[in-house]
BANU-314701 format. One record per residue (C-alpha): x, y, z; residue in three letters. Coordinates in nm, 4 decimals. Example, Ala and Ser with C-alpha at 12.3 -4.5 7.8 and 13.67 -1.06 7.14 Angstrom:
REM BANU-314701
        u        v        w  aa
   1.2300  -0.4500   0.7800 ALA
   1.3670  -0.1060   0.7140 SER
***
This chain:
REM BANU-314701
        u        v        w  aa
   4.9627  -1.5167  -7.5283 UNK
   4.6967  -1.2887  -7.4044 UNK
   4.4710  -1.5884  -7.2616 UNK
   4.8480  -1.6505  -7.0871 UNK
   4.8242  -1.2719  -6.9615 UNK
   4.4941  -1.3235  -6.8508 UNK
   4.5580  -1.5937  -6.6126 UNK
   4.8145  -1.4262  -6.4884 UNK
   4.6636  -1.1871  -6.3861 UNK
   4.3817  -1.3806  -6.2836 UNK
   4.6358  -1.5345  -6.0162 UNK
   4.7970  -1.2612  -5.8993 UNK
   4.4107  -1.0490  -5.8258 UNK
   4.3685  -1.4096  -5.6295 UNK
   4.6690  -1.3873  -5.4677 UNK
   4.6561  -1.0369  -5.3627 UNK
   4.2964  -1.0430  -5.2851 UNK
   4.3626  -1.2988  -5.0094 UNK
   4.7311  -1.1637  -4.8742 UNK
   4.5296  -0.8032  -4.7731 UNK
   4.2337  -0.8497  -4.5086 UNK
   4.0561  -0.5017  -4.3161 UNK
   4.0582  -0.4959  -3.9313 UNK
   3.7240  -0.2754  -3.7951 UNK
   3.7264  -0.0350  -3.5288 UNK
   3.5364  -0.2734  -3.3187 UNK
   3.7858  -0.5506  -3.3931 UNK
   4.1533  -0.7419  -3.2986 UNK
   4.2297  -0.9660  -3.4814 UNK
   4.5274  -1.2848  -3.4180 UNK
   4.7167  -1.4247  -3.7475 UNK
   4.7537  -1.7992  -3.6849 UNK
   4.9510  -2.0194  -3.9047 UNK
   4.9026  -2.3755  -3.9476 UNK
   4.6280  -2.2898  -3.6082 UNK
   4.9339  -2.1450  -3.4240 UNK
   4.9359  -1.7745  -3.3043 UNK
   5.2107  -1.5795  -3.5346 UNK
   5.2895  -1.2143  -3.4554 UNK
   5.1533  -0.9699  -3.2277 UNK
   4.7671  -0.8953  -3.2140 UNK
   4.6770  -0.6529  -3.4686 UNK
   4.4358  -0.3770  -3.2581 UNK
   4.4461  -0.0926  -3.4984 UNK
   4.2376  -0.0610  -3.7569 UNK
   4.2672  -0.0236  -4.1390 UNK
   4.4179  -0.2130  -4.4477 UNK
   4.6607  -0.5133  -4.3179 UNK
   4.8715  -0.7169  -4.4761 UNK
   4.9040  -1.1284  -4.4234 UNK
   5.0929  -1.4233  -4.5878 UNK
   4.8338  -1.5426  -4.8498 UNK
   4.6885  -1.9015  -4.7821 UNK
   4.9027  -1.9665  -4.4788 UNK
   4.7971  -1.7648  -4.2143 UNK
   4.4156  -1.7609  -4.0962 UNK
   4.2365  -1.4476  -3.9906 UNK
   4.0990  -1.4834  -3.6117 UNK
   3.8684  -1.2022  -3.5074 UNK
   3.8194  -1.0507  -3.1753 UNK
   3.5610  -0.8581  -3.0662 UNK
   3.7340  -0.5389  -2.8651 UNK
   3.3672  -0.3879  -2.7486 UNK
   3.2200  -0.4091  -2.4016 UNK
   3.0371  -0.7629  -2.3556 UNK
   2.7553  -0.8741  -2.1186 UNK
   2.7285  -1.2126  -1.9656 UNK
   2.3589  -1.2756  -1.8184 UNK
   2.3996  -1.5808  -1.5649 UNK
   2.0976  -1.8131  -1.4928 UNK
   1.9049  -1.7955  -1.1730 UNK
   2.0825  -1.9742  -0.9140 UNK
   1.9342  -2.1222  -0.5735 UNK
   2.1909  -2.0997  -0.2730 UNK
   2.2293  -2.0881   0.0542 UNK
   2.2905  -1.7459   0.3111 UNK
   2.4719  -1.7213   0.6540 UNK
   2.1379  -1.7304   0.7891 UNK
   1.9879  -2.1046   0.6154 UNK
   1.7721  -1.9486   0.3695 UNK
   1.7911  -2.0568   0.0477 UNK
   1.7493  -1.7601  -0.2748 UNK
   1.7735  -1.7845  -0.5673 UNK
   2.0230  -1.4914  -0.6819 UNK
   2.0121  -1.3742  -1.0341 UNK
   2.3300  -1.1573  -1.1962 UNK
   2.5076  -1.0307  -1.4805 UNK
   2.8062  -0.8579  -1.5481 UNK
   3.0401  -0.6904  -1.8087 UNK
   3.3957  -0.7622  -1.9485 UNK
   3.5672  -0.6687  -2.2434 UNK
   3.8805  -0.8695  -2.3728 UNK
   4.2194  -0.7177  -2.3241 UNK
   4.4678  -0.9256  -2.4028 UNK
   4.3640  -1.1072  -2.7274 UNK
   4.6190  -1.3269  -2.7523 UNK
   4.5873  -1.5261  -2.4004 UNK
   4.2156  -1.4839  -2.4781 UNK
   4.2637  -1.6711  -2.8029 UNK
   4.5252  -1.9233  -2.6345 UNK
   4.3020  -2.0353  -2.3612 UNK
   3.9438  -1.9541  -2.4735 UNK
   3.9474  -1.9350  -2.8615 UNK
   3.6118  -1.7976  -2.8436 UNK
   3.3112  -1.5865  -2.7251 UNK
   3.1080  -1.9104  -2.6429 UNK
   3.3469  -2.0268  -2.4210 UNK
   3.4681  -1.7164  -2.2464 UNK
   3.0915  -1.7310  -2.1189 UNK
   3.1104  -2.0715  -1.9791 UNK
   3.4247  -2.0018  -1.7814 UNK
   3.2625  -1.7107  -1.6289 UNK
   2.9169  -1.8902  -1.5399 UNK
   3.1567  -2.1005  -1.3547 UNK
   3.3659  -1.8227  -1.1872 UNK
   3.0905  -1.5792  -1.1717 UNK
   2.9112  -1.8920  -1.0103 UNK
   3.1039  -1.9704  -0.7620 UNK
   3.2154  -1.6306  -0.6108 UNK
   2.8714  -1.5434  -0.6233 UNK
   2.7838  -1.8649  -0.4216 UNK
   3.0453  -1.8188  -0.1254 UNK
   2.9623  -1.4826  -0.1279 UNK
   2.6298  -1.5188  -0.0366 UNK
   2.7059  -1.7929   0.2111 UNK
   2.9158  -1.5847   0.3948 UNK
   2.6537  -1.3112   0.4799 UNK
   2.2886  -1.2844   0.6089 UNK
   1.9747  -1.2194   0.3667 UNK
   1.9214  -0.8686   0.4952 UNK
   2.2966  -0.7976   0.3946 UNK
   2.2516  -0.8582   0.0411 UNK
   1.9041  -0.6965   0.0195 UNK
   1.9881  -0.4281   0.1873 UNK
   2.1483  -0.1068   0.0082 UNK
   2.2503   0.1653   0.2779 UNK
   2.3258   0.1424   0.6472 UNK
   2.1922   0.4846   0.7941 UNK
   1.8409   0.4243   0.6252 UNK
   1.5260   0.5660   0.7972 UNK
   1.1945   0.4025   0.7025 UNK
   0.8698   0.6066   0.6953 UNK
   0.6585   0.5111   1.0125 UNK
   0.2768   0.4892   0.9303 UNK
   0.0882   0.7688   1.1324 UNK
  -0.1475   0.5082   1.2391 UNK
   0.1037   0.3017   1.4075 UNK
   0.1378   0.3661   1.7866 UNK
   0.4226   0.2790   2.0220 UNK
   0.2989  -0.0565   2.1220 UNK
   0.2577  -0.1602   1.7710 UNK
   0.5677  -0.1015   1.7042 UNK
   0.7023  -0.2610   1.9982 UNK
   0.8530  -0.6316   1.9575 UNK
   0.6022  -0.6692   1.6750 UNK
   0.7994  -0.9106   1.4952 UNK
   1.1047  -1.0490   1.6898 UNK
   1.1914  -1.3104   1.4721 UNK
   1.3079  -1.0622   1.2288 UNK
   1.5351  -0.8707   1.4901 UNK
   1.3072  -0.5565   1.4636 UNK
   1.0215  -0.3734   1.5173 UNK
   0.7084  -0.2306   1.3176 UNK
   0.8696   0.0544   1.1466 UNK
   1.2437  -0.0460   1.2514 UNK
   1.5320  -0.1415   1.0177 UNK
   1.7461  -0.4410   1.0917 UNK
   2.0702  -0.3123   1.1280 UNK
   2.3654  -0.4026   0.8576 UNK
   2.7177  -0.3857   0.8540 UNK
   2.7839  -0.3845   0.5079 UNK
   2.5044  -0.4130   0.2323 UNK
   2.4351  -0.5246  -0.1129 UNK
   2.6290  -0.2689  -0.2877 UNK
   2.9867  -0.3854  -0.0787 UNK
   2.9156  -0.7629  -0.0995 UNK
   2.8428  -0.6978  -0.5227 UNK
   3.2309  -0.5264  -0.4876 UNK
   3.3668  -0.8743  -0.2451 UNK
   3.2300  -1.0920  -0.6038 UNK
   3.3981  -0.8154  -0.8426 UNK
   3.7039  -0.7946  -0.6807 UNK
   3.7502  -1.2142  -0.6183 UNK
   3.6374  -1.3163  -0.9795 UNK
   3.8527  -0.9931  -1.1693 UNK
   4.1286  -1.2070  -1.0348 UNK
   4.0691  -1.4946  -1.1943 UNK
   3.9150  -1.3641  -1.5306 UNK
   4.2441  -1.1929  -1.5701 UNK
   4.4616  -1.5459  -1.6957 UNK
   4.2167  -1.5387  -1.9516 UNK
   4.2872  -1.1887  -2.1118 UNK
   3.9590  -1.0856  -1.9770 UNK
   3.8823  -0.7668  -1.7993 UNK
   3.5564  -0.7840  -1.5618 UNK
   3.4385  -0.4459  -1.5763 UNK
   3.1442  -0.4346  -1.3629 UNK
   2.8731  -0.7105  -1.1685 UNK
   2.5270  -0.6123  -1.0778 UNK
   2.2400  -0.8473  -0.8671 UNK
   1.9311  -0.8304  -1.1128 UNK
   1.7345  -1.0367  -0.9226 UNK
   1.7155  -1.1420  -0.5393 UNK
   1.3996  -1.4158  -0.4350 UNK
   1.3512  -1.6328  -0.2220 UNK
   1.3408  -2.0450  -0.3060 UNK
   1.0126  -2.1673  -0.5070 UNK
   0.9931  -2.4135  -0.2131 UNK
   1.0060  -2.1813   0.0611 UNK
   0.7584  -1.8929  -0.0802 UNK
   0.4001  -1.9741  -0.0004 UNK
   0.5743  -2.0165   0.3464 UNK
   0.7057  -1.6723   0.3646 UNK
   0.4124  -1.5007   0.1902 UNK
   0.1887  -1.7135   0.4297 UNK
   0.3788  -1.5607   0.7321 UNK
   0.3889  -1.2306   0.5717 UNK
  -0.0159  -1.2322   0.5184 UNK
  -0.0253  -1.3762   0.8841 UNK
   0.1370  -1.0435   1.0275 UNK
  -0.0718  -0.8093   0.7716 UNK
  -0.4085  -0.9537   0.9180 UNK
  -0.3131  -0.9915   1.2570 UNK
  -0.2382  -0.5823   1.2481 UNK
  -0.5489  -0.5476   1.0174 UNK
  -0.7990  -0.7059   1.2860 UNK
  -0.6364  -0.4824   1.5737 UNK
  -0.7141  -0.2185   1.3763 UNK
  -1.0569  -0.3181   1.2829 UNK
  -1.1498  -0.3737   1.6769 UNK
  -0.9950  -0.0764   1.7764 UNK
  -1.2178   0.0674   1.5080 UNK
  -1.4931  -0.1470   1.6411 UNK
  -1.4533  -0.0054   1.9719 UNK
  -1.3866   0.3389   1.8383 UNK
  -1.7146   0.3164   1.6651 UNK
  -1.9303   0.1415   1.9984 UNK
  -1.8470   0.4490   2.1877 UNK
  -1.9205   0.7206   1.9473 UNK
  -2.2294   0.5268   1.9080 UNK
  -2.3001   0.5024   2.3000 UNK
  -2.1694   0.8702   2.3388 UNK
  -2.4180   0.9726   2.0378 UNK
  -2.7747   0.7790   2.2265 UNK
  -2.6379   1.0057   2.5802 UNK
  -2.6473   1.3270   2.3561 UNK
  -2.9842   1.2080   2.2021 UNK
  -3.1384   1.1651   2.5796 UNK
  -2.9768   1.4557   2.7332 UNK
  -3.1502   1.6789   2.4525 UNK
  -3.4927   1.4848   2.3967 UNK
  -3.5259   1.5255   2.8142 UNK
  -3.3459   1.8872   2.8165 UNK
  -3.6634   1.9452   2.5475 UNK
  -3.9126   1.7541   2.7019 UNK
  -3.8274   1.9753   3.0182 UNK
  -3.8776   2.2973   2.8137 UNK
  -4.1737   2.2191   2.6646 UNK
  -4.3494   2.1014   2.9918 UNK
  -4.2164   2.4780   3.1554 UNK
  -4.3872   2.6148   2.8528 UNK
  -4.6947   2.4525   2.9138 UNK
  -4.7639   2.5060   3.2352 UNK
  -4.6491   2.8339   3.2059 UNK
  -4.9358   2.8864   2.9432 UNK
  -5.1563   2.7139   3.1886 UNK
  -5.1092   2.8933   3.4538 UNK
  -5.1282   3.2141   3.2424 UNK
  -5.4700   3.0981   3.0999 UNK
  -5.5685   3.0446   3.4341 UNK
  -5.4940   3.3796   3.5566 UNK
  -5.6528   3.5158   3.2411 UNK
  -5.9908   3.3339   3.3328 UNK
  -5.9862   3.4120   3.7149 UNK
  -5.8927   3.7403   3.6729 UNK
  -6.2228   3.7548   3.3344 UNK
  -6.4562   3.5351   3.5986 UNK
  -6.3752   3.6985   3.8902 UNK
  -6.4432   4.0068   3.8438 UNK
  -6.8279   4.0080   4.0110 UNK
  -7.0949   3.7468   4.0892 UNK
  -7.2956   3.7223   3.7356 UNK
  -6.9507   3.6557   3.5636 UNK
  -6.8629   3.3448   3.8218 UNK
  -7.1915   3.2325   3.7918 UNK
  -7.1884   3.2284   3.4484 UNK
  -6.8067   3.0689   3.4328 UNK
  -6.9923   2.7841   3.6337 UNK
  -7.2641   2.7347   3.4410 UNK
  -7.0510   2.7071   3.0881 UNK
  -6.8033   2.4521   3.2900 UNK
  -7.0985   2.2573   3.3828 UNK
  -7.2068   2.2258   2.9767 UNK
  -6.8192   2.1137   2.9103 UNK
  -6.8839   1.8523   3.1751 UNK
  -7.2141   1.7508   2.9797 UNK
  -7.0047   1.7445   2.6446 UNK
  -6.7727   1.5052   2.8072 UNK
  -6.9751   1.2631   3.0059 UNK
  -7.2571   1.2222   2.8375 UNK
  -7.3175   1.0867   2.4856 UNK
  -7.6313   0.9205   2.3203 UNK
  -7.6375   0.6021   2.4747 UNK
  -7.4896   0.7412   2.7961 UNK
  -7.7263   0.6567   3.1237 UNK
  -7.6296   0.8198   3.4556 UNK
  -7.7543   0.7423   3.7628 UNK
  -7.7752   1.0826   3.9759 UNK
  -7.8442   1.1966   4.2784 UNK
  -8.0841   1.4197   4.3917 UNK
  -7.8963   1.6491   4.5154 UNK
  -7.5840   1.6238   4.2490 UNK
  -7.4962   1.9436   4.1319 UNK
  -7.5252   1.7944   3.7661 UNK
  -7.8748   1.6349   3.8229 UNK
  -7.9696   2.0152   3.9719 UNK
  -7.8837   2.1566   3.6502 UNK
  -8.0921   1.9123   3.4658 UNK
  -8.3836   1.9652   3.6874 UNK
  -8.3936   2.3359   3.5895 UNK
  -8.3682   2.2356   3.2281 UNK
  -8.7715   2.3964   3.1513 UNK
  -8.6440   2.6944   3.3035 UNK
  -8.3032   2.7248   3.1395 UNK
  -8.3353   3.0153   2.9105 UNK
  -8.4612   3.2091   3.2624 UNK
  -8.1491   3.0302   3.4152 UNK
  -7.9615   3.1530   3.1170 UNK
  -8.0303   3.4836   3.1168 UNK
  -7.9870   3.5039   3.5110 UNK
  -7.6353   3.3484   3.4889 UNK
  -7.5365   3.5866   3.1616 UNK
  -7.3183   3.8809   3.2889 UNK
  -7.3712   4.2278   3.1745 UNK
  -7.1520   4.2988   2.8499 UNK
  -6.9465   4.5345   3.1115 UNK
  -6.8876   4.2156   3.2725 UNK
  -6.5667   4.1457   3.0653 UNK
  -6.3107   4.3413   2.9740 UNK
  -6.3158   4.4685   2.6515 UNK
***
């Protein structure tokens, strides 16, 4: 009898342990029976009640999902190819249709590669790269100070703008992002799925086409960077050139000075000695005798042989040489000769 109790109650824990099932906060859950949908959704959560054995427990998740597409290459208005990368966020809504149509997480994500996909893909082909780069109309860029008018003047025409320009736009990245949103929430919704929000995470250009447009890009960089460097080359030939007319102008403005100087000197030394020589006979005499012995000094040296007349002034000098200290102390002035 009591092993009889036991198993009884054995059954009925069993029983009862599979007829109650918990539904989290973060959960929905649809009841199928026999794998057909029975009842509404249960969203609330807590303690729930089932038919044991029968019905089958399907869990949804009720939180805020992301769906990360793959890089995609595609064409713009323009014929350039990108490769666009995006992701978005949806949340499920209506669980039942959701569990009707996609049964599951894995393949709510493949329908909306392929709707996500495609919008994505005729959005992009119906406007122009700078369009879905581009974030704000009324943008100003910041103009390099070294940039001057003609640099920025047709610099680049086969972009439609100048050095330091903006292309114009008529719409931007943000309102073709909002032209994908609003086209795939449409078609998301059969599916019990709400789209909440879709982002670009990536923009780039084709792997085929980018050492093409980087090439071009470094082509425009060096062709600005060697008008700068012979501008600077010129820049530097005349500070150079105006530098070597300083130079001369001073060397010759101080050449000039210096010669004044000196012959100012010399002519003041002169004056000194005419007016010191000048002053009676003895002391002119005497001034001639001691520029005749400089003369000597310079003119004659120990192999020095000089043929003189007989009546050079030099050779008369030399004649008088055994009477010299006489001749000396003729020529001598008086101290009082010069001044004191």
């Amino acid at each position: 009898m009591n092993r009889l109790l036991i198993i009884v109650a054995g059954l009925l824990a069993f029983v009862l342990f599979n007829a109650f099932y918990t539904v989290g906060e973060a959960q929905q859950v649809i009841l199928t029976q026999f794998g057909k949908p029975v009842g509404e959704p249960v969203t609330d959560a807590g303690l729930k009640m089932k038919v044991p054995f029968i019905q089958d427990i399907n869990r949804i998740d009720k939180r805020i999902l992301e769906w990360d597409g793959s890089p995609s290459d595609m064409p713009t208005k323009d014929k350039l190819y990108i490769s666009v990368d995006l992701f978005a966020r949806w949340r499920i809504v209506d669980p039942l249709a959701y569990f009707l149509r996609l049964r599951d997480e894995r393949s709510a994500l493949s329908r909306l590669d392929d709707i996500l996909g495609s919008e994505t893909r005729n959005a992009v082909a119906k406007h122009e790269l700078i369009e879905i780069v581009r974030t704000t109309k009324g943008r100003v860029p910041l103009k390099d100070v070294v940039l001057t008018e003609s640099d920025v003047a047709n610099a680049n025409p086969s972009v439609g703008a100048s050095i330091g320009e903006l292309v114009p736009i008529s719409k931007g990245r943000i309102v073709v992002e909002q032209e994908i949103f609003k086209a795939a929430a449409e078609k998301v919704k059969v599916f019990g799925v709400e789209l909440l929000d879709i982002r670009f995470k990536r923009i780039n250009y084709n792997a085929s086409v980018e050492p093409k447009i980087y090439e071009r890009m470094i082509s425009e960089r060096r062709q600005i960077a060697e008008r700068f460097r012979s501008e600077g080359n010129g820049e530097a030939a005349r500070i150079r050139g105006n530098m070597t007319r300083d130079l001369d102008r001073i060397q010759s403005e101080a050449y000039r000075k210096v010669e004044e100087i000196r012959g100012e000197g010399d002519a003041k030394a002169a004056e000194i000695y005419a007016n010191a020589y000048n002053q009676n006979p003895a002391a002119a005499k005497f001034y001639a005798f001691t520029r005749t012995l400089d003369a000597y000094k310079s003119i004659m040296t120990p192999d020095t042989s000089l043929i003189l007349s007989t009546d050079s002034d030099v050779f008369k000098l030399l004649k008088d040489m055994g009477s010299m200290p006489n001749a000396v102390q003729n020529a001598a002035p008086p101290p009082s000769a010069f001044p004191q």
